[in-house]
C-alpha positions as CSV (number, residue, x, y, z in Angstrom):
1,X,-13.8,-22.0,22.3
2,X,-11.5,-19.9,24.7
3,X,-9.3,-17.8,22.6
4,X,-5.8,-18.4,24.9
5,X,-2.2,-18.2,23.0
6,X,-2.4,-22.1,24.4
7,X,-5.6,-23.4,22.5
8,X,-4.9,-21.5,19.4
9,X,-1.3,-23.0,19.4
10,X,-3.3,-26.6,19.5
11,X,-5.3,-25.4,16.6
12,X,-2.4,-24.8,14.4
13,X,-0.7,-27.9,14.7
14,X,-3.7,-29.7,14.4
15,X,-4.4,-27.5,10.8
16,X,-0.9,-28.3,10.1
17,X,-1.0,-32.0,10.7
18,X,-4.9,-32.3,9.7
19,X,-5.5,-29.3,7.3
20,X,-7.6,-26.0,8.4
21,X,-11.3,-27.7,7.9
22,X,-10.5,-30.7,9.8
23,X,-9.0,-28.9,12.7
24,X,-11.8,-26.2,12.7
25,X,-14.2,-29.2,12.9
26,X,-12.3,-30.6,15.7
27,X,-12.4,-27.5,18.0
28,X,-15.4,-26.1,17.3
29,X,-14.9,-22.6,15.5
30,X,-15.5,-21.7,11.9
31,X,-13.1,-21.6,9.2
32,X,-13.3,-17.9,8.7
33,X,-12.2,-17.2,12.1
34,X,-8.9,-19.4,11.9
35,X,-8.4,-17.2,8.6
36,X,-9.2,-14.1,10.1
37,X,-6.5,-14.9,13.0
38,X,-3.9,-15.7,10.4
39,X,-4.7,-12.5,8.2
40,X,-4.5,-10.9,11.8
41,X,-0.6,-12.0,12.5
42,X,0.8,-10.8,9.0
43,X,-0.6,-7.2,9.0
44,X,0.2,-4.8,5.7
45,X,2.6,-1.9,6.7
46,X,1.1,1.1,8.2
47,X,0.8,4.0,6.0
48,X,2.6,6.2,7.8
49,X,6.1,4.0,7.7
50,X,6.5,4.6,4.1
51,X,4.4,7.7,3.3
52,X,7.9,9.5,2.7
53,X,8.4,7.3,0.4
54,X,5.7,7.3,-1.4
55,X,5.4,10.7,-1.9
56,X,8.9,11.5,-3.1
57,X,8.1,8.9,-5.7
58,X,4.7,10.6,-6.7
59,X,6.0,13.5,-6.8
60,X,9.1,12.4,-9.1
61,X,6.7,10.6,-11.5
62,X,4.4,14.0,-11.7
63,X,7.9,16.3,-12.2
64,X,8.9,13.7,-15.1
65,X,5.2,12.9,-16.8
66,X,2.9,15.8,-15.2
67,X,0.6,14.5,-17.4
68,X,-0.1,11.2,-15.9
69,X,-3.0,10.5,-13.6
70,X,-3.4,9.1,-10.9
71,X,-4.6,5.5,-12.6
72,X,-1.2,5.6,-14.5
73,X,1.2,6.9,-11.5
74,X,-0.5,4.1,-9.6
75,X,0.4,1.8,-12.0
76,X,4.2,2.7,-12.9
77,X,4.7,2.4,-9.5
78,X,3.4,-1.2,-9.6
79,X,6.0,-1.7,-12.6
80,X,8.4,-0.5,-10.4
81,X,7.6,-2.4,-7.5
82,X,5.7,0.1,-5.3
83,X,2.1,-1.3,-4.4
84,X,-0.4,1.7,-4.3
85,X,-3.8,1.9,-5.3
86,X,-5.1,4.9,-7.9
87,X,-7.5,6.3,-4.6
88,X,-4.1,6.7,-2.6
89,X,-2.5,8.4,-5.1
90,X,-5.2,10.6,-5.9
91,X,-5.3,11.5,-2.0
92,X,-2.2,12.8,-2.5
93,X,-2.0,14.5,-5.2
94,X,-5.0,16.3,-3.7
95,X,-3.1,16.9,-0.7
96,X,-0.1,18.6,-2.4
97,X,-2.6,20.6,-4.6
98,X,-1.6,18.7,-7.6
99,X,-5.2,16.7,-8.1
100,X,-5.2,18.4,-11.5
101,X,-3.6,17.7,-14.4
102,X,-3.1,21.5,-15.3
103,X,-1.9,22.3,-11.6
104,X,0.7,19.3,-11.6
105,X,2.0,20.8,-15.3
106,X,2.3,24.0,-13.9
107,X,4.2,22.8,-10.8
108,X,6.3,20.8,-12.8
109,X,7.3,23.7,-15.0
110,X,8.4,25.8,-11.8
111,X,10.2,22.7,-9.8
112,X,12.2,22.3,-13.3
113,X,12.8,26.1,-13.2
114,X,13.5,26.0,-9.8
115,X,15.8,23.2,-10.0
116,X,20.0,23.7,-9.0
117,X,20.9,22.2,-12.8
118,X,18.8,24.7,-14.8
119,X,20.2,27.3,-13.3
120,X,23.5,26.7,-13.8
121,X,23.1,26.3,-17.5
C-alpha cells in the first residue's frame, strides 16, 4: 500500500463508514498499522513543554511533605490532576539532589528557613 496523505484519507473514511477491520481488509494493511498511524497524529506532550511545571510542583509537594517518595508525589499529583509516573519523579528528585528522603528533609528545613515569611516573624 502507498502511504500518500491521499490513500490514507480513503482509509479513514472507509474505517469510518465500514469500521477499522473491514477497511484494513479492504486495502490491504494490518490493523496495527492503521492504529499505529492514529497513535502517531495525537502525540503526548514533550517533556520539555511542561518540565517547569512539573518541577515547581515536585518541589512544592517535597517543601510541604519531605517525607513523601517518589511513589506518593507521583500519585498526589495524579489527585491533583498532574499525570507523572513514580520513575519521572524519581529522575528528578535525583536531579535536584533530593533522591533521598533525608536530603529532601534537610532541604526542606533550610527553604522554610530561607523563606521571606519566616523571616519576618
Amino acid at each position: 500500500m502507498r502511504h500518500d496523505p491521499e490513500t490514507w484519507h480513503r482509509l479513514s473514511m472507509d474505517a469510518a463508514r465500514l469500521g477499522v477491520a473491514q477497511a484494513c481488509r479492504i486495502h490491504g494493511i494490518h490493523r496495527s498499522t492503521w492504529y499505529r498511524r492514529a497513535s502517531a497524529k495525537t502525540a503526548p506532550i514533550p517533556m520539555d513543554d511542561r518540565r517547569e511545571e512539573l518541577l515547581e510542583a515536585i518541589l512544592r509537594i517535597c517543601r510541604e511533605r519531605p517525607v513523601w517518595g517518589c511513589d506518593r508525589i507521583a500519585y498526589f499529583l495524579g489527585l491533583e490532576g498532574v499525570r507523572v509516573s513514580s520513575p519521572t519523579v524519581q529522575k528528578i528528585l535525583i536531579a535536584k539532589g533530593l533522591g533521598s528522603r533525608n536530603s529532601r528533609e534537610e532541604w526542606a528545613r533550610t527553604a522554610h528557613a530561607a523563606s521571606p515569611a519566616q523571616r519576618e516573624v
